[in-house]
LOKEKE-678928 format. One record per atom (N, C-alpha, C, O): residue in one letter; x, y negated, z negated. Coordinates in steps of 0.02 Angstrom, whole numbers, plus 32768, in hexadecimal, padded with zeros to 4 digits. Each point is the difference from the previous one (the first is absolute). Layout:
N
AXYZ...
END
This chain:
322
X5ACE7086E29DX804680098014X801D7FBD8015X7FE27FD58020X806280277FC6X800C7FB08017X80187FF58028X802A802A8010X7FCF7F988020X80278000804AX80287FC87FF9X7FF77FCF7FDCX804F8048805EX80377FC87FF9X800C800F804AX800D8035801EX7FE57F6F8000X7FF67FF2802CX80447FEE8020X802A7FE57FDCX7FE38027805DX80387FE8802FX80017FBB801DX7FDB7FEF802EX80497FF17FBAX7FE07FA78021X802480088052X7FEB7FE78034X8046803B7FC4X802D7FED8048X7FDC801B802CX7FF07FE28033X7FF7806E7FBBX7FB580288034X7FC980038002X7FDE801F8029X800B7FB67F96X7FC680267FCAX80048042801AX7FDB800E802FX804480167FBFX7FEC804F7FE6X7FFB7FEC7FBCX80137FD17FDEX7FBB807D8014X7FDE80027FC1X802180447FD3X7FF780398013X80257FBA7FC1X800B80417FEDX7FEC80167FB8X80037FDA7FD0X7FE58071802EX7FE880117FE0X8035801B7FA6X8035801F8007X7FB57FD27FBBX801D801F7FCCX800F803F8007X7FDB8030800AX80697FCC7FF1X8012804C8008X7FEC80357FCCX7FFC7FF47FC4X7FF7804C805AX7FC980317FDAX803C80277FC3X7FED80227FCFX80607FCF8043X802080167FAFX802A7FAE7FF7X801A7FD98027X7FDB80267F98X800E7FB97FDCX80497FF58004X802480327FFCX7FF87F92800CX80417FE48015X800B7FF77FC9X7FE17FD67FE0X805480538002X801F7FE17FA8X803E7FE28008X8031800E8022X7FBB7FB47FA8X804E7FE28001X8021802B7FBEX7FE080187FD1X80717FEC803CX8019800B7FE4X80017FDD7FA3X802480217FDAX7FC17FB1800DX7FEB7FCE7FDAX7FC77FFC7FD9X7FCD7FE88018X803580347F96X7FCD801E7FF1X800180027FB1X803780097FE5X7F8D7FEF7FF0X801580127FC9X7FC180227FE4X7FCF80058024X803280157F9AX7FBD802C7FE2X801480057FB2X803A80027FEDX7F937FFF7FEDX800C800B7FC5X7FB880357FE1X7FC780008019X805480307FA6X7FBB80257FFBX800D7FFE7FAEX8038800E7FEAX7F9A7FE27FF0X7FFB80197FB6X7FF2802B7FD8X7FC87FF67FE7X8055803D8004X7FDC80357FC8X7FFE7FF37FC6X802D7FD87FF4X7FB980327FE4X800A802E7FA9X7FFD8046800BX7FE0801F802AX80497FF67FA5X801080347FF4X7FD680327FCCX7FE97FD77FD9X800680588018X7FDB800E7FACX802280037FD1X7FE180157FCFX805D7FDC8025X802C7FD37FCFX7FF07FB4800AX80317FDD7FF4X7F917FFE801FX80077FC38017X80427FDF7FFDX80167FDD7FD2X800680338066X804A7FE88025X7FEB7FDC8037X7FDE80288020X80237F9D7FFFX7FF27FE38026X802F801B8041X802D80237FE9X7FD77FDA8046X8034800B8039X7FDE7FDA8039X7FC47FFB800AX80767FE6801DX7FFB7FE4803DX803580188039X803D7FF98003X7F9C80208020X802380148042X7FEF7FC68049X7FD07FF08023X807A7FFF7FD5X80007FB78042X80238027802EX802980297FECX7FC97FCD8065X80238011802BX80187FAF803AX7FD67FED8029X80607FF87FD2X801B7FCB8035X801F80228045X803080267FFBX7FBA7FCE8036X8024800F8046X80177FBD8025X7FE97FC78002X804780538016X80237FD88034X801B800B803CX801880398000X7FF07FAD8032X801B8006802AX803E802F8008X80297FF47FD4X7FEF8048805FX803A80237FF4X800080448032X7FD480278010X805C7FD67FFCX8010802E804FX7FDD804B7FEAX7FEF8023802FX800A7FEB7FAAX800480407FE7X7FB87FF97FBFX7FF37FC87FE9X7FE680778000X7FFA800E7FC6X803580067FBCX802380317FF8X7FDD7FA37FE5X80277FFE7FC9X7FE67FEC7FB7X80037FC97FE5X7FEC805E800CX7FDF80147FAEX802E7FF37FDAX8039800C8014X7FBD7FD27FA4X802E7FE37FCCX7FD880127FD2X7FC77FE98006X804A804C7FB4X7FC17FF67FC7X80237FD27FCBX80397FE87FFDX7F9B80147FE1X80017FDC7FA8X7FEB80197FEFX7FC67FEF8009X803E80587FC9X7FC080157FC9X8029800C7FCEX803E80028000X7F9280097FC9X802080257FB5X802980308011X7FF280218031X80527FEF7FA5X802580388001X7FD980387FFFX7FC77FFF7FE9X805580378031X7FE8803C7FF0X7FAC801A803EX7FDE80338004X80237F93801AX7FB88009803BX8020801C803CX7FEB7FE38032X8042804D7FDAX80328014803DX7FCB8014801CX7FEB7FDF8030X7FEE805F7FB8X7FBA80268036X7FC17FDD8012X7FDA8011802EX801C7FB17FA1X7FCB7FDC8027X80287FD08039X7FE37FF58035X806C7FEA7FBCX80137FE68048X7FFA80368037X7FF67FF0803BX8011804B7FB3X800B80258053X7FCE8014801FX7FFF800C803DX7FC87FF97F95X7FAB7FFF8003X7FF27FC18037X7FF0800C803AX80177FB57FAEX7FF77FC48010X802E7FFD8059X7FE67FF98037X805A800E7FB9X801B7FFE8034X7FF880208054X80127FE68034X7FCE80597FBFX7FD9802A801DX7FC87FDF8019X7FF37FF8803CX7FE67FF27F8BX7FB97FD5801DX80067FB28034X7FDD7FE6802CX8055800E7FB9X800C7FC1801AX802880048056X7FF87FD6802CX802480537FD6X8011801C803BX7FD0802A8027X800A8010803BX7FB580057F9AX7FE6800B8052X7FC07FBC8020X7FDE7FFC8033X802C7FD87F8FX7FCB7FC78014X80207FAD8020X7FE27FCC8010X806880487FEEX80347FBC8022X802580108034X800F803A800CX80007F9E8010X803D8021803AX80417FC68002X8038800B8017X7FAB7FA97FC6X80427FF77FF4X800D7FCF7FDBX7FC87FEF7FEDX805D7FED7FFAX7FF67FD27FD2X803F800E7F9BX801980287FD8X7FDE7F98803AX804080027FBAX7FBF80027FBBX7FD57FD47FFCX802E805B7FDEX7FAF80117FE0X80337FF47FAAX803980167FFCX7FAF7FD17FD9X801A80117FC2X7FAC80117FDDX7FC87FE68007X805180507FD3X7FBB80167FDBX801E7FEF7FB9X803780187FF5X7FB17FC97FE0X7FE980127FC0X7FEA7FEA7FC5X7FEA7FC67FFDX8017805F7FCFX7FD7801A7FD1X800A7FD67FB6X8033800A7FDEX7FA57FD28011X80157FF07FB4X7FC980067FD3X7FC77FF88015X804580167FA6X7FD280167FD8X80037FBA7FBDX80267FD17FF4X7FA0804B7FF2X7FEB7FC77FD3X7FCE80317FC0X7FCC801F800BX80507FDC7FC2X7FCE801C7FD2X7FC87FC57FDFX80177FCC7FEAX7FAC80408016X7FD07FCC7FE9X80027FE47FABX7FF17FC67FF0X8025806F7FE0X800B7FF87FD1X80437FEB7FD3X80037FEA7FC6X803980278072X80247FF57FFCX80137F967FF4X7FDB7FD8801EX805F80127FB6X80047FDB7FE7X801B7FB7804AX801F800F8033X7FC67FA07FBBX7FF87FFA8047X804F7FDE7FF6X8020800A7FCCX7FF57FD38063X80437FE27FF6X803A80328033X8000803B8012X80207F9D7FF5X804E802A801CX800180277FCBX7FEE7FF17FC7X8034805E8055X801480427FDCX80447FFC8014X80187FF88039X800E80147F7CX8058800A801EX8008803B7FF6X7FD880257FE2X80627FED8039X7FFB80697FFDX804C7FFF7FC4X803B7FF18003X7F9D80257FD1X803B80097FBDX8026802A8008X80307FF67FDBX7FD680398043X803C8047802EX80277FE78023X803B800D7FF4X7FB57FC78044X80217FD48028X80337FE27FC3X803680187FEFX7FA97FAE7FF6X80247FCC7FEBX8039801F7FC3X80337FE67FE9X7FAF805D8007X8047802A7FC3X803A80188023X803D7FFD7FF6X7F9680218041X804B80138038X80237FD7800AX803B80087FF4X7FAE7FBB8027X80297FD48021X80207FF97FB8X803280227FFCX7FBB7FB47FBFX8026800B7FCEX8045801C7FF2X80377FE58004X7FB380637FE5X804580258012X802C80038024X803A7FF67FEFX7FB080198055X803D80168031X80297FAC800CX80337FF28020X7FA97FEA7FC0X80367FB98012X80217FFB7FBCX80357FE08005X7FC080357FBFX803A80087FB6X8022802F802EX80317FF08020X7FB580487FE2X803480488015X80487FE48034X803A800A7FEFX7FB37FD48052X80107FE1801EX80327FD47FDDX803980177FFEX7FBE7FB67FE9X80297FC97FD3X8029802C7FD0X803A7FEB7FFAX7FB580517FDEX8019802E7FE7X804380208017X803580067FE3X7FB980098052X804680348020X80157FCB801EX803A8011800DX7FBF7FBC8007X803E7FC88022X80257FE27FD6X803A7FEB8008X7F9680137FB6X802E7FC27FD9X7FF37FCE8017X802D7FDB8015X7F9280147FEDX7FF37FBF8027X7FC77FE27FB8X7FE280207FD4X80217F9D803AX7FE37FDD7FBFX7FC87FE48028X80057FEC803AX7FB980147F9AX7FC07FE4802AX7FBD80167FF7X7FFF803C7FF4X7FBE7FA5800EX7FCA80147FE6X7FD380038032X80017FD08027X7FD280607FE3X7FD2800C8034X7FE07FBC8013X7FFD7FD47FD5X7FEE80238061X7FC47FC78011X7FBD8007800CX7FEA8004803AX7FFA7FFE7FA0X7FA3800D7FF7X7FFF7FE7804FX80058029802DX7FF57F9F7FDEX7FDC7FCB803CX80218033803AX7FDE8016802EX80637FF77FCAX800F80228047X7FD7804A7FF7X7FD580108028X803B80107FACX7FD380497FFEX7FB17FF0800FX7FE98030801FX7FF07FAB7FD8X7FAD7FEE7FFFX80057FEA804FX7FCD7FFB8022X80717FF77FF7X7FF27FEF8033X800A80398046X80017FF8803DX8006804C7F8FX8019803B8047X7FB780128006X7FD47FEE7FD9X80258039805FX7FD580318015X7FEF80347FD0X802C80287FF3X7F9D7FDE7FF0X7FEC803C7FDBX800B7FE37FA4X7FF9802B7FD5X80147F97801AX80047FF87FC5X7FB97FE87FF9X7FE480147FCDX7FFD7FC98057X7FB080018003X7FC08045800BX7FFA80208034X7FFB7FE37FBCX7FCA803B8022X7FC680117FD4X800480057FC3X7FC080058065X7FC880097FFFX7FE980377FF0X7FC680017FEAX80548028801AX8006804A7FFEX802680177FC5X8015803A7FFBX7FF47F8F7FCDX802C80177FBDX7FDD80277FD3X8014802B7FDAX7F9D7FB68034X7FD0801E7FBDX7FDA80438025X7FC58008800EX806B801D7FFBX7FF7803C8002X7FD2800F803EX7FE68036800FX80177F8A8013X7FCF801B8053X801C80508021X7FDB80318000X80777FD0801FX8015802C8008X7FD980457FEAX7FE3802A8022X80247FD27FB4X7FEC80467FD7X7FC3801D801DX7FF7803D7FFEX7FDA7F96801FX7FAE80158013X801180178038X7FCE80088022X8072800C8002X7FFA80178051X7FD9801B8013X7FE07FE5802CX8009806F7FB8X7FCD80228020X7FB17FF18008X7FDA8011802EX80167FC67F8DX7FC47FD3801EX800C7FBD802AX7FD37FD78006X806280208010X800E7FC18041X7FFB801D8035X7FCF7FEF8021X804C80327FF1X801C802F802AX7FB7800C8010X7FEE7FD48027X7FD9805D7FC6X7FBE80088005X7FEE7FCD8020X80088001803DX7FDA7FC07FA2X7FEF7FD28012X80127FCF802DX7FDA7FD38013X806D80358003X800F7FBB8025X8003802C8042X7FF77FE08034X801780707FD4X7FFB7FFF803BX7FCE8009803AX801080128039X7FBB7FE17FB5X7FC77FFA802BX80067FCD800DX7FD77FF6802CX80547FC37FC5X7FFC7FC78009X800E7FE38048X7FE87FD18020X8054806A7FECX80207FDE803BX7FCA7FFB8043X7FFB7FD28029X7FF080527FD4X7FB97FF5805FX7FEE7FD57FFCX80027FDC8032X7FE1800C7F94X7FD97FB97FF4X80247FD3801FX7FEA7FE38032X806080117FAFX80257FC07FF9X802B80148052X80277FD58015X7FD2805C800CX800B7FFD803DX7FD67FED803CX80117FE58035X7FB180317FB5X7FDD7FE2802EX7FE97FC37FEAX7FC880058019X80387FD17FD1X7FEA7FB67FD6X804E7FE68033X7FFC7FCD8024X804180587FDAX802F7FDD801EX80078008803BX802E7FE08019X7FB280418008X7FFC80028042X7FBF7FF0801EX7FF3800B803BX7FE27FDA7F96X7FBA7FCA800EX80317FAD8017X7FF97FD5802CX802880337FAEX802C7FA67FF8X802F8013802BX801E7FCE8015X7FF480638002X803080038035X7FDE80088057X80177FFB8039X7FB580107FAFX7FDF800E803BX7FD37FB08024X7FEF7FEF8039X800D7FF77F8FX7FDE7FAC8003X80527FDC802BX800A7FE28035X802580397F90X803C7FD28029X7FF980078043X7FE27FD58020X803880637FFCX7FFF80238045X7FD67FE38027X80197FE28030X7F90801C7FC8X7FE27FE6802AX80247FAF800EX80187FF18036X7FE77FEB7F9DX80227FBE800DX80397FEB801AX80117FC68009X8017807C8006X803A7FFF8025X80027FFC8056X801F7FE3802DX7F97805F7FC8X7FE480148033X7FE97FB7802CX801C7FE88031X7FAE80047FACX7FE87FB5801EX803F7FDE8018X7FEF7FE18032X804E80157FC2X80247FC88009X8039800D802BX80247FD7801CX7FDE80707FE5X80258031804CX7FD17FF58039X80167FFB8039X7FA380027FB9X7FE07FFF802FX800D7FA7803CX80027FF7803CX80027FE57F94X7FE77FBC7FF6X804A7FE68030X80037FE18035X8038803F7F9DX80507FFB801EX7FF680148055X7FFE7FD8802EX7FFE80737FD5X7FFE80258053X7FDD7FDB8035X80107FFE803BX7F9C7FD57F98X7FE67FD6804AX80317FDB7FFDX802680038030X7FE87FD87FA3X802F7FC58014X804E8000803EX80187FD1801FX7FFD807F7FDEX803D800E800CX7FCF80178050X80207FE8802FX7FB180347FE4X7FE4800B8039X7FEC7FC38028X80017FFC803DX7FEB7FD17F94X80007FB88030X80427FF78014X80097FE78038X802E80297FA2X804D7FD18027X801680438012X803580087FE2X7FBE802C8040X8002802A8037X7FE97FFC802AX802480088032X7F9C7FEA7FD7X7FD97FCE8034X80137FDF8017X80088006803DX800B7FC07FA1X801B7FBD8025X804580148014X800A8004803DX801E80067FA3X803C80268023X8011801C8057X80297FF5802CX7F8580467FC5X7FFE80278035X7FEB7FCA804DX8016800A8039X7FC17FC57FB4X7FE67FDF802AX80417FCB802AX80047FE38036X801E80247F9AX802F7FCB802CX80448032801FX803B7FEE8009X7FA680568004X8036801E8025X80157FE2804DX80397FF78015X7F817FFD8012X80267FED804AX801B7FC47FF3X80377FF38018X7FAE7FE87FC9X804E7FB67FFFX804D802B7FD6X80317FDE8010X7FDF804B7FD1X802280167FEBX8037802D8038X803D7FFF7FFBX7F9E80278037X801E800D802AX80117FE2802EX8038800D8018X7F9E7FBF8006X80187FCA802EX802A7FDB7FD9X80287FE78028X7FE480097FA8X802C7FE07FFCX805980237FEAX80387FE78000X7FAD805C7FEEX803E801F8009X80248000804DX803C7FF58005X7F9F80178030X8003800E8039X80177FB68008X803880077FE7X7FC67FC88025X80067FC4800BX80507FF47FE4X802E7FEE8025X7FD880217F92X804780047FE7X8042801D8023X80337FE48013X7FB480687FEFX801D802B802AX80217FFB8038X803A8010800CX7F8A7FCD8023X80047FFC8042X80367FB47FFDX80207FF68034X7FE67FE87FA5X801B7FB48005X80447FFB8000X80267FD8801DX7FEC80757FA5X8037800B7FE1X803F801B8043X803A7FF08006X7FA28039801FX80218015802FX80047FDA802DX80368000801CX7F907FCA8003X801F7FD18032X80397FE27FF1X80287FF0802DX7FE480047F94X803C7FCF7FDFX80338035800BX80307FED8022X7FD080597FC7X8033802E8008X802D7FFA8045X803C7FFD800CX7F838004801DX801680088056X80147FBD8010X802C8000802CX7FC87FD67FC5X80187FB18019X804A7FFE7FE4X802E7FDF8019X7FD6804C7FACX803E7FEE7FEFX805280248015X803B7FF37FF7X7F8D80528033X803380228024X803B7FEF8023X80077FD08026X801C80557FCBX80467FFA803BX7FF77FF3802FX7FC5800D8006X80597FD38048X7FF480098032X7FFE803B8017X802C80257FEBX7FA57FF78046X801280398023X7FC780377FDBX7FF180328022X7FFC7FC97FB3X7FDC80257FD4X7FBD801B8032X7FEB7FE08030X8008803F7FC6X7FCD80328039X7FAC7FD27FEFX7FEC7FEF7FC8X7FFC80098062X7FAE7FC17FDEX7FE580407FDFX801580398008X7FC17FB67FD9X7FBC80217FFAX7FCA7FF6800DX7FF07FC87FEAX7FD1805F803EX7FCB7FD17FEBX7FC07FFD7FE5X7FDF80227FD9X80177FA48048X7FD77FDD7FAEX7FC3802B7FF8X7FE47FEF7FCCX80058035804CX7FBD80387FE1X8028803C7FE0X7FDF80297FE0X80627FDF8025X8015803A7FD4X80147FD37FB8X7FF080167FC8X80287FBD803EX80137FDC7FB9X7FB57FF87FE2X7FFF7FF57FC4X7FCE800E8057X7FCA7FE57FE2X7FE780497FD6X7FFA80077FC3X7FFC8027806CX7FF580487FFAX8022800E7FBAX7FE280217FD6X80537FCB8020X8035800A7FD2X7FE77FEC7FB2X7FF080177FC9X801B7FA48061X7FE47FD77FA9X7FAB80188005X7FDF7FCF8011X800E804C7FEBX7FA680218006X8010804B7FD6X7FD780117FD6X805580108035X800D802E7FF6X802480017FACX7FF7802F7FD8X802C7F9B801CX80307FF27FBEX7FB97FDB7FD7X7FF480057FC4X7FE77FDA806AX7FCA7FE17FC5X7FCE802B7FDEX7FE17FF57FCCX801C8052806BX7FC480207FF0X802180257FC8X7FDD80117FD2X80687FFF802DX801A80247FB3X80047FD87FD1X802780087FD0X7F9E7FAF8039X80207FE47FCAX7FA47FDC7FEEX7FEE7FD27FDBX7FE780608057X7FCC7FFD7FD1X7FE9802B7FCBX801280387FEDX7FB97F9A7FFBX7FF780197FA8X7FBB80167FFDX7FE780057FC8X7FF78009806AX7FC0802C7FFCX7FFC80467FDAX7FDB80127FD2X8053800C804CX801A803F7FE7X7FFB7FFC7F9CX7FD8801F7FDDX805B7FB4800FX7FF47FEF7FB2X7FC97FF17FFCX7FDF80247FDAX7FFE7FA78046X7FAF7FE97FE9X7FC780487FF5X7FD680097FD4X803A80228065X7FCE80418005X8006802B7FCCX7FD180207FE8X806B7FE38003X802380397FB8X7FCF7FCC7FC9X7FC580097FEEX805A7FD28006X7FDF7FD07FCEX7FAF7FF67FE7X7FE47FFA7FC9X80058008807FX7FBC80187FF4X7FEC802A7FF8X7FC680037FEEX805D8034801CX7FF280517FF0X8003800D7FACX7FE4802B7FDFX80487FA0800DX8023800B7FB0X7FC97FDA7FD8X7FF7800F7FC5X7FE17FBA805CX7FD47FDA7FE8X7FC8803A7FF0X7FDC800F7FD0X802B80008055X7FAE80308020X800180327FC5X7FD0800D7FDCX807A800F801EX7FF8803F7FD9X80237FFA7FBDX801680317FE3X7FEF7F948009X80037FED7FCEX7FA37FEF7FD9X7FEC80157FCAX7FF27FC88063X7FA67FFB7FE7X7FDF80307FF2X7FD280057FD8X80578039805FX7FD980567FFEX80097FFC7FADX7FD47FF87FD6X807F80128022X801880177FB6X7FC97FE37FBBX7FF2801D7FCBX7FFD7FB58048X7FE67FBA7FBEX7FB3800B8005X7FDB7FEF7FD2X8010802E8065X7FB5802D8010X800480417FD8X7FD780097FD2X804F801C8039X800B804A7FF2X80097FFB7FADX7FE7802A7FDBX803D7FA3800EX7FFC7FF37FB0X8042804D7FEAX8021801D802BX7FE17FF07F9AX802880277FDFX8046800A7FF5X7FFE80127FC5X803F7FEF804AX802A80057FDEX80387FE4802FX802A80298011X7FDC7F988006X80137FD18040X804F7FDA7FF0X801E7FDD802AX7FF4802F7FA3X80377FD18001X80537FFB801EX80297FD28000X7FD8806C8015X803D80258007X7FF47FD8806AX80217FD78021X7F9C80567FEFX7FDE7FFF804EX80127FB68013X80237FEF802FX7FBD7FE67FA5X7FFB7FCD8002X80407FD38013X80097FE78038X802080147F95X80467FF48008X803D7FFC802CX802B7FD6800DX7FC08083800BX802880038038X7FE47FF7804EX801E800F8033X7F947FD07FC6X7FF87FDD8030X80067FBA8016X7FFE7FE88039X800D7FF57F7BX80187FC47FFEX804C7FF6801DX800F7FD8802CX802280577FB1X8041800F802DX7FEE7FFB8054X801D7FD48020X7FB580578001X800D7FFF803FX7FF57FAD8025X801F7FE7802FX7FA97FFF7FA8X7FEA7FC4800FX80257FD0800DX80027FD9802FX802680317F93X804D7FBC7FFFX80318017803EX80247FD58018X7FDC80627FFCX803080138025X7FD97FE08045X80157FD28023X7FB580507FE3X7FDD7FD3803DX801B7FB0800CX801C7FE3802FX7FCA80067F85X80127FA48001X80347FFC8007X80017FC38001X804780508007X80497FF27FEDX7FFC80068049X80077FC68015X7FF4805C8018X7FFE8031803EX7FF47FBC8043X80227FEE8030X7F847FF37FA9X7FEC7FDA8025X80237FC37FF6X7FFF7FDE8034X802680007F91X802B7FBD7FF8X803E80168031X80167FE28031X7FFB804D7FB8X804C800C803EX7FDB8000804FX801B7FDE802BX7FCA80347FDCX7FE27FF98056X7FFC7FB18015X801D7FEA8032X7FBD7FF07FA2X7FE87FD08009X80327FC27FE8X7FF37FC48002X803E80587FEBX80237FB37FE3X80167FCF804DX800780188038X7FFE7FA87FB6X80157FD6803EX7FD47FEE8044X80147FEE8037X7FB7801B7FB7X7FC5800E8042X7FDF7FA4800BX7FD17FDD7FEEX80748020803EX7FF57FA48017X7FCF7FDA7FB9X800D80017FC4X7FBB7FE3805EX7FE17FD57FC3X7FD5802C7FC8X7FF47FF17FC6X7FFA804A805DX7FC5802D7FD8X802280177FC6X7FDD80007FCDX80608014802CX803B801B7FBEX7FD97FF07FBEX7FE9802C7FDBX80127F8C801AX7FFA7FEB7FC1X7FAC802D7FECX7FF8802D7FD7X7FE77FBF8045X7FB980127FEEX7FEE804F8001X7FD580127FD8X8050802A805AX8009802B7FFBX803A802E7FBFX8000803C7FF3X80257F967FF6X802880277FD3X7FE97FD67FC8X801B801A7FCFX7FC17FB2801CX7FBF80127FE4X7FD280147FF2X7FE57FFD7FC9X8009801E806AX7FC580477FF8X802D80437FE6X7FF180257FD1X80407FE08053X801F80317FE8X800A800C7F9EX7FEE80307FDEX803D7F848009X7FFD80067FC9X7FCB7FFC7FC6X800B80027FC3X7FAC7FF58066X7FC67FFE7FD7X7FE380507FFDX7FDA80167FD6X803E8009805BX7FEA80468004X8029802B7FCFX7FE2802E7FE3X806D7FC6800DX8025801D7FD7X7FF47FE97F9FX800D801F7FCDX7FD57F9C803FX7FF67FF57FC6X7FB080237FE9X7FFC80117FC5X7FD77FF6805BX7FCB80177FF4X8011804D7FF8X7FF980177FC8X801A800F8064X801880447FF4X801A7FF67FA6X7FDB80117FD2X80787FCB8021X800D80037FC3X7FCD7FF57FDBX7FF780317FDCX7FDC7F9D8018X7FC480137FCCX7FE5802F7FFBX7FF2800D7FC5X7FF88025806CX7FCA80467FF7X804E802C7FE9X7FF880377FE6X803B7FB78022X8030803B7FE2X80037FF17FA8X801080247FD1X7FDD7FA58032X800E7FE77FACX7FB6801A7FD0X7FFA800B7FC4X7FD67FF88074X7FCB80257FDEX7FF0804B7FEFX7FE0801B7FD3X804E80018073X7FFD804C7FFBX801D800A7FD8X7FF280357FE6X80427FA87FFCX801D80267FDCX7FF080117FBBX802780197FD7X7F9A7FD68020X7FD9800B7FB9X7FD780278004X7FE980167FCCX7FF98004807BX7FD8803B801DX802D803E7FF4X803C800C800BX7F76802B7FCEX802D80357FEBX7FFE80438041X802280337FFA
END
């Protein structure tokens, strides 16, 4: 079992017992047919909010797509998936095939066309060879073999799904490693963060308390005193709403149960995500508390922006987690 170590805690954590798939994936499977018809069934995935299936097959395969579609939906949960299918006869002649139906249609309906306008002008080979469907593979009569394709290619799909969710499942772990690798990093500058809270409050308190001597010095005559242990009381009281422990403790809670998720393994990307949301909100939370804090400012809203940029990387990764 493989271990991925915590540098910021060494904690050790264990491969999670269901596999982390990235959204990112490909598979290919080969048949012949007993018409020796060659066929290849490729499946590409990608990244994508949703399950979203796209086919390519020969005309006329409507019941093996809804066959397929069915299967493929109970073994994905999300991902931009295009499946398909192209055939190859072995005996068949080798070279580009042009589709002579294509290229007569197009023929005609452009005289017919020039015909009823009264328009003067001669078809263009180069532009017609250049549409969709004036090529095809499927001219020498592949089509025609459906029901022995159909037979044969559809046992294909389990194969070429699980072969794609072998390569999707390799991605995932490597995503996994580098979420892991991101969170110590983002737990050291929570740490250090957290550690420099009492200079953070003393020196709020110090601000506070300075701001109002100047207030009161600058009073009207006659102005009622105050004194000086309630002004202090005061600014103690404005600094403590303006510590950031509170964010640091959430944060580590999000750390924590973000490692559970990446332990637990299986279907994380959505979980994931919207714990990254809470995270940034934490970091945005702790830069507004902390801006202006006498000399400490600079080095603290540096930590701050190393914590928001590390968060954005594990969001740029989840988002390929399916």
């Amino acid at each position: 079992m493989k271990k991925i170590i915590d540098p910021a805690k060494s904690r050790i954590f264990s491969s999670p017992t269901s596999p982390i798939r990235s959204m990112t994936g490909f598979a290919r499977v080969t048949g012949v047919t007993p018409a020796n018809t060659t066929y290849v069934l490729s499946l590409k995935s990608v990244n994508h909010r949703f399950l979203d299936l796209q086919f390519h097959l020969p005309n006329g395969m409507d019941a093996l797509e809804m066959q397929w579609r069915k299967l493929l939906k109970e073994h994905l949960v999300r991902g931009h998936v295009d499946v398909r299918l192209s055939l190859h006869r072995a005996d068949a002649e080798t070279g580009a095939q042009w589709n002579p139906a294509f290229i007569r249609s197009y023929l005609q309906a452009f005289r017919a066309a020039a015909s009823e306008h009264g328009l003067r002008g001669e078809p263009d080979l180069n532009m017609a060879f250049g549409m969709p469907g004036a090529w095809s593979a499927e001219s020498n009569g592949l089509e025609a073999e459906q029901p022995g394709l159909e037979a044969a290619a559809a046992g294909s799909m389990l194969p070429a799904i699980e072969a794609l969710n072998t390569m999707r499942a390799q991605e995932g772990e490597a995503l996994a490693d580098e979420l892991h690798r991101t969170l110590a990093r983002l737990q050291q500058q929570v740490e250090e963060l957290s550690s420099l809270r009492a200079g953070m409050q003393q020196a709020h308190t110090e601000r506070l308390a300075q701001k109002m001597q100047e207030l009161l010095a600058n009073a009207p005559a006659g102005t009622a005193s105050v004194d000086q242990s309630r002004i202090l009381q005061e600014a103690a009281l404005l600094a403590e709403r303006s510590d950031v422990e509170e964010e640091m403790a959430r944060m580590r809670a999000h750390i924590a149960h973000f490692q559970d998720l990446l332990q637990q393994g299986g279907e994380l990307g959505k979980k994931l995500d919207f714990l990254l949301q809470e995270m940034t909100r934490e970091a945005n939370t702790t830069l507004s508390k902390t801006g202006g804090i006498a000399t400490r400012s600079l080095h603290i809203t540096e930590l701050g922006l190393a914590m928001k940029s590390e968060i954005e990387k594990a969001r740029e990764q989840v988002q390929n987690i399916e």
